[in-house]
N, C-alpha and C positions, 0 to 999 in steps of 0.2 A: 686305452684310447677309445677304444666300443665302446665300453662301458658307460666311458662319459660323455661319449657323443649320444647314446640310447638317451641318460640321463636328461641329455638336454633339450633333444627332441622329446621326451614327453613334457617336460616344461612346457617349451613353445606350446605342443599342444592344449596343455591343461590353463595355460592364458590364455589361448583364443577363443578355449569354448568357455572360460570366466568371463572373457569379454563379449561375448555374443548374450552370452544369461545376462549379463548388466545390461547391454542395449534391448532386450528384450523384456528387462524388468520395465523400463524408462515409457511414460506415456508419452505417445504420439501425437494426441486428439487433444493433450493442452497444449501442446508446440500450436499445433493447427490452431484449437480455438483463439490464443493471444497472436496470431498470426493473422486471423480476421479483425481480431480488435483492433492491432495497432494500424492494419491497411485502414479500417475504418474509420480510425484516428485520422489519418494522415490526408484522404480525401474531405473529412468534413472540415479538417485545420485551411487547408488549399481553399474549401469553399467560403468561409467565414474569413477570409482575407479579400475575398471577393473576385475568387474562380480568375484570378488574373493570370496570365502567362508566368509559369514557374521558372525564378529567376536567382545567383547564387546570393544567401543570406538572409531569403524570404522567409519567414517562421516555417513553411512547411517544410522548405529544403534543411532548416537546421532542425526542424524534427524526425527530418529522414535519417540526419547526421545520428542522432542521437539513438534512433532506432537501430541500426548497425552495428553500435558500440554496445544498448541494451541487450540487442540478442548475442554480441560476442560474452556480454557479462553473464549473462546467461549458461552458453554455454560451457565459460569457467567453470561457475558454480556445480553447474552438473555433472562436471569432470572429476571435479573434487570429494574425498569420501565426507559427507557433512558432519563428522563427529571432528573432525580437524577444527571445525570452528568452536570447539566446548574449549579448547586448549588457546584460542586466543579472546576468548571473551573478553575478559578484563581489558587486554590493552585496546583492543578495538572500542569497548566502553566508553574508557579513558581519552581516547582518540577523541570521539565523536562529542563527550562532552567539554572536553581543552577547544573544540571546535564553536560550540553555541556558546560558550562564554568569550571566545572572541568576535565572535560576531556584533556586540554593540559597540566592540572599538576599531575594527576594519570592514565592518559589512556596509553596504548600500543601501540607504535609506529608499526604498517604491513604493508611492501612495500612501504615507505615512507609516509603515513598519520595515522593520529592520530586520530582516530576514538574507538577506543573499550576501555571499563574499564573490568579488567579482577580482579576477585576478588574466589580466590581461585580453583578450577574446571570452574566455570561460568565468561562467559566471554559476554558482550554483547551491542548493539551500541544505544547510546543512541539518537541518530538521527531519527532512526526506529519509537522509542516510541515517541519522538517530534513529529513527522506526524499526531497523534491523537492528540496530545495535544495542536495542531494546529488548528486543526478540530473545537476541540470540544469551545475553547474556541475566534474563530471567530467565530462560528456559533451564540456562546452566546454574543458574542458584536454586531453581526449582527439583532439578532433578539431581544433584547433588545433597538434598535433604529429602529426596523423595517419599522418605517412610517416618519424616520428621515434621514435614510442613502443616500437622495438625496443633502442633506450639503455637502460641500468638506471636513470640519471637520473630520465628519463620515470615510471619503472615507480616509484620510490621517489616521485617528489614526488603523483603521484595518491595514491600509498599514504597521502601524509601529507593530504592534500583530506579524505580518508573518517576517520583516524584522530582528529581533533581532533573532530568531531563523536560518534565512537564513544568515548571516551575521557569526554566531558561526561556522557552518558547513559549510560553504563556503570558512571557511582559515584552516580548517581539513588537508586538504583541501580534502571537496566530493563537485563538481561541479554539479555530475546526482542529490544528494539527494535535494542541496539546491536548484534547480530548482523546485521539485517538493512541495516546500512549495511555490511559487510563482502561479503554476498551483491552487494550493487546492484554495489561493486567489481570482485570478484571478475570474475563474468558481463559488465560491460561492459569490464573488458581483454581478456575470453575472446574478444570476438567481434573486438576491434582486432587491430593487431599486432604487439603487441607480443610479444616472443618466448617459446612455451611453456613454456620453462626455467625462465625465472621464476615461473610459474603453480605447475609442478610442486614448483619447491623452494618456496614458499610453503605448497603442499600437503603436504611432507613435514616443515616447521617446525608443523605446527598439532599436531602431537602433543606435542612438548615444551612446545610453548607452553600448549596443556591443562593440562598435568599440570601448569606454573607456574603458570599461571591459579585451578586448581584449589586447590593448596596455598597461593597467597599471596595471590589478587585475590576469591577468591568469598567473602560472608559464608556464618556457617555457616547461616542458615537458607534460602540460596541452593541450597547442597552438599546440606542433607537435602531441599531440593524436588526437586535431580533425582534423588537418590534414590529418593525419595518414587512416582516418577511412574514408575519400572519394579517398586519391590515398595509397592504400597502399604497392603498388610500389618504393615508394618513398626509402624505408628503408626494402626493402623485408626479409632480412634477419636480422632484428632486431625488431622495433616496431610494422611494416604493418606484419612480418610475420602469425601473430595468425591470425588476419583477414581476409587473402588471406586461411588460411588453413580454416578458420569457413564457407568459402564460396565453399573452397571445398569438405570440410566435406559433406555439405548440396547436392551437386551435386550426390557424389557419393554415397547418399540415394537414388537414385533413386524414382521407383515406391512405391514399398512395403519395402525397409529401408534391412539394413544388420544383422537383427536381435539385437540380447542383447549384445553382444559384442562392436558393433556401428562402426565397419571398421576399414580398416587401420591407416586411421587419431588419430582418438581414439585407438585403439591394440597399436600404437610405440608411441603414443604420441607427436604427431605433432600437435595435438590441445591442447593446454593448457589453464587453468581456467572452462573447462570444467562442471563443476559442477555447478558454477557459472554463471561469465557474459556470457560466450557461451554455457549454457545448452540450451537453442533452438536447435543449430546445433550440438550438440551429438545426442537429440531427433532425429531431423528430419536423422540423419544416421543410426540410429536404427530402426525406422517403416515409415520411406521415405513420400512422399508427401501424400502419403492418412493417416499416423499417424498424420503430422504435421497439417492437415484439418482439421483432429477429435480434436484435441488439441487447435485450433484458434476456432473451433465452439461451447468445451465446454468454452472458456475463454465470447466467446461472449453471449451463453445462463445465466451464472450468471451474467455479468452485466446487461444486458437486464432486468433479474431479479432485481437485484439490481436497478436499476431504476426505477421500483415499487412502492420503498418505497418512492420516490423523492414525486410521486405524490398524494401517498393515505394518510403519513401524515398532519394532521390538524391542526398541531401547527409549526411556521415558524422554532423555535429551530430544529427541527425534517427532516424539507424539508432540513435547511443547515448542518445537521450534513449527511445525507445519500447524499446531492450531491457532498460536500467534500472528502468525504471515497472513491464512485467510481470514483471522479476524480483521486483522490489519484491513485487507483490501477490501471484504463485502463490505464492512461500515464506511468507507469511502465512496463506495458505490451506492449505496443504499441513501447515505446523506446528502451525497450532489444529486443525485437524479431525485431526492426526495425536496430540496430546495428548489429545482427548477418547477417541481411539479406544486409547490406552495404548500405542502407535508410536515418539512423541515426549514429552519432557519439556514438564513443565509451565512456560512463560515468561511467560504474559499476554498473547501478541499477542492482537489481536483475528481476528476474523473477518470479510473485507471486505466492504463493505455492509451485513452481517447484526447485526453486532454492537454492544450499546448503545459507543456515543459520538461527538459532534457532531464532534470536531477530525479523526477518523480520517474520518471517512463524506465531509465536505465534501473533505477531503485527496485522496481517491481520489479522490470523483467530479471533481474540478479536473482530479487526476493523468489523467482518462479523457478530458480535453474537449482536453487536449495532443495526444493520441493521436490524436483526430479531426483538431487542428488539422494534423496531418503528412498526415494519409492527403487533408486538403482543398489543401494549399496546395504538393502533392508536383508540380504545372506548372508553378509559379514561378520565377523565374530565382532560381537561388541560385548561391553561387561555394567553389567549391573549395580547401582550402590547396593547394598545388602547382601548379594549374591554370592556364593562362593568361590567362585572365579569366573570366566573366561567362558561364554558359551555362544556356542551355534545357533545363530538365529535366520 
């Protein structure tokens, strides 16, 4: 009875101080930084509604909803040891695309694309949740061939993982989201090894393949948006108008920004979508160039972080699931704040954290709580394709 009561008291022990090394492994400073971004959010959504008395069902209260459920999902994920998800890839896959192929026969047609399933109160895009399920399950075809993916085989069947899902949302028709399943691609064969050759001729098919894209796959009010979004003169008083005002918005933030109200632009409503694709340029008319600086330098210090995890896990699953996730987010970030600033064309990403909607918000902060879960669970014994067995990492 000693015996096994010693026994069990060093258990307890030897899980408490396992569990302090995991919470000690875990960063703090990305909880904090997506913890200014979403407060961020949440104030600038309040203000582009027009700083009105917060009231139940107002976009910013059901962005609040949604933020609570994000960081609970969040905390899931970073509960969980992240190699659990190489084991349900496929059906999660499966899931997600049984999901976009019903979407053009029960989803809600908004502003001409079909994009949302709306099911009672809850309404939500199931493209969003594809981006992980994207992730996760080329990460695990990648690393499951990982001393093989120099085959063109290899190179071609991942190619086809990304393209079925980018193919579904590409006749949504969302043109910003299915690009960004070609980026997570892209970037996570960049870092395997598959062989540069293939990268590069992929790089040099994307011209022709534009120019087909262009003449046979884009509707035409697709063609005059990205038009639109380098002269938007063109149509000043119809398509280019929102983006000649995003750009004016942003000017007359000035120095230090017009306060919570966000200017005239925003007051009469000359900027429309505000919440949305052009929440940059509300922000930056609200706390002007030195807000819009604090805002691009917390977006930079989480990825930064987040590129941490790229390097300190020890198992290839883990390097491809964390370089996918921030590629995922910085090119969302980089494209909206690069379309409000007239850089990039106009696609509709959102803005991560910052921008109204519940599927996208929850989506990352989950995608953030993976991120944790590697940087916590990177002492675990994990195992190797190629390897001999079972080792300590």
């Amino acid at each position: 009875m000693g015996v096994a009561s010693d026994v069990a008291s060093i258990a307890q022990v030897a899980g408490t101080r396992a569990r302090a090394r995991q919470a000690a492994d875990a960063d703090p400073y990305m909880v904090i930084l997506v913890g200014v971004l979403t407060v961020f959010g949440l104030v600038t959504i309040w203000s582009a509604g027009g700083a009105l008395p917060i009231t139940l069902g107002s976009p910013v209260t059901r962005q609040a909803f949604y933020t609570v459920v994000g960081f609970g999902a969040m905390a899931l994920m970073a509960s969980l040891n992240y190699r659990f998800l190489k084991s349900l890839a496929i059906p999660i896959y499966g899931a997600c695309i049984a999901l976009l192929l019903a979407v053009p026969f029960i989803g809600t047609e908004i502003a001409g694309a079909t994009r949302w399933i709306i099911i009672g109160p809850i309404s939500f895009q199931p493209s969003d949740v594809a981006k992980i399920a994207v992730v996760i399950a080329l990460a695990a075809f990648v690393s499951e061939r990982h001393d093989e993916m120099d085959r063109f085989v290899n190179f071609v069947l991942s190619g086809l993982i990304v393209f079925v899902p980018f193919a579904l949302v590409f006749v949504e028709p969302d043109l910003g989201t299915s690009i960004v399943f070609v980026v997570i691609w892209f970037t996570t064969l960049a870092v395997s090894r598959t062989r540069m050759l293939y990268l590069f001729g992929t790089v040099a098919l994307a011209i022709p393949m534009a120019l087909f894209s262009w003449r046979f796959l884009l509707r035409d009010y697709q063609r005059e948006r990205l038009l639109l979004s380098y002269d938007p003169e063109r149509d000043y008083f119809g398509g280019g108008f929102n983006i000649v005002q995003a750009h004016v918005t942003i000017g007359t933030g000035g120095w230090f920004g017009n306060g919570l109200t966000g200017g005239i632009q925003s007051e009469y409503q000359f900027l429309r979508v505000r919440d949305t694709d052009f929440i940059f340029a509300h922000a930056m008319s609200m706390f002007g160039f030195f807000g819009g600086l604090a805002l691009l330098l917390c977006f930079f210090l989480l990825y930064h972080r987040m590129t941490r995890a790229v390097g300190v896990a020890r198992d290839t699953f883990g390097q491809y699931v964390a370089t996918g996730i921030t590629a995922m987010l910085v090119f969302q970030t980089f494209v909206n704040i690069g379309m409000n600033l007239g850089l990039m064309p106009v696609t509709g990403l959102p803005l991560p954290f910052i921008s109204l909607g519940g599927t996208s918000l929850v989506t990352n902060l989950a995608a953030i709580g993976i991120i944790q879960s590697i940087l916590i669970n990177r002492r675990t014994l994990a195992f190797e394709p190629g390897s001999p067995g079972l080792r300590r990492i």
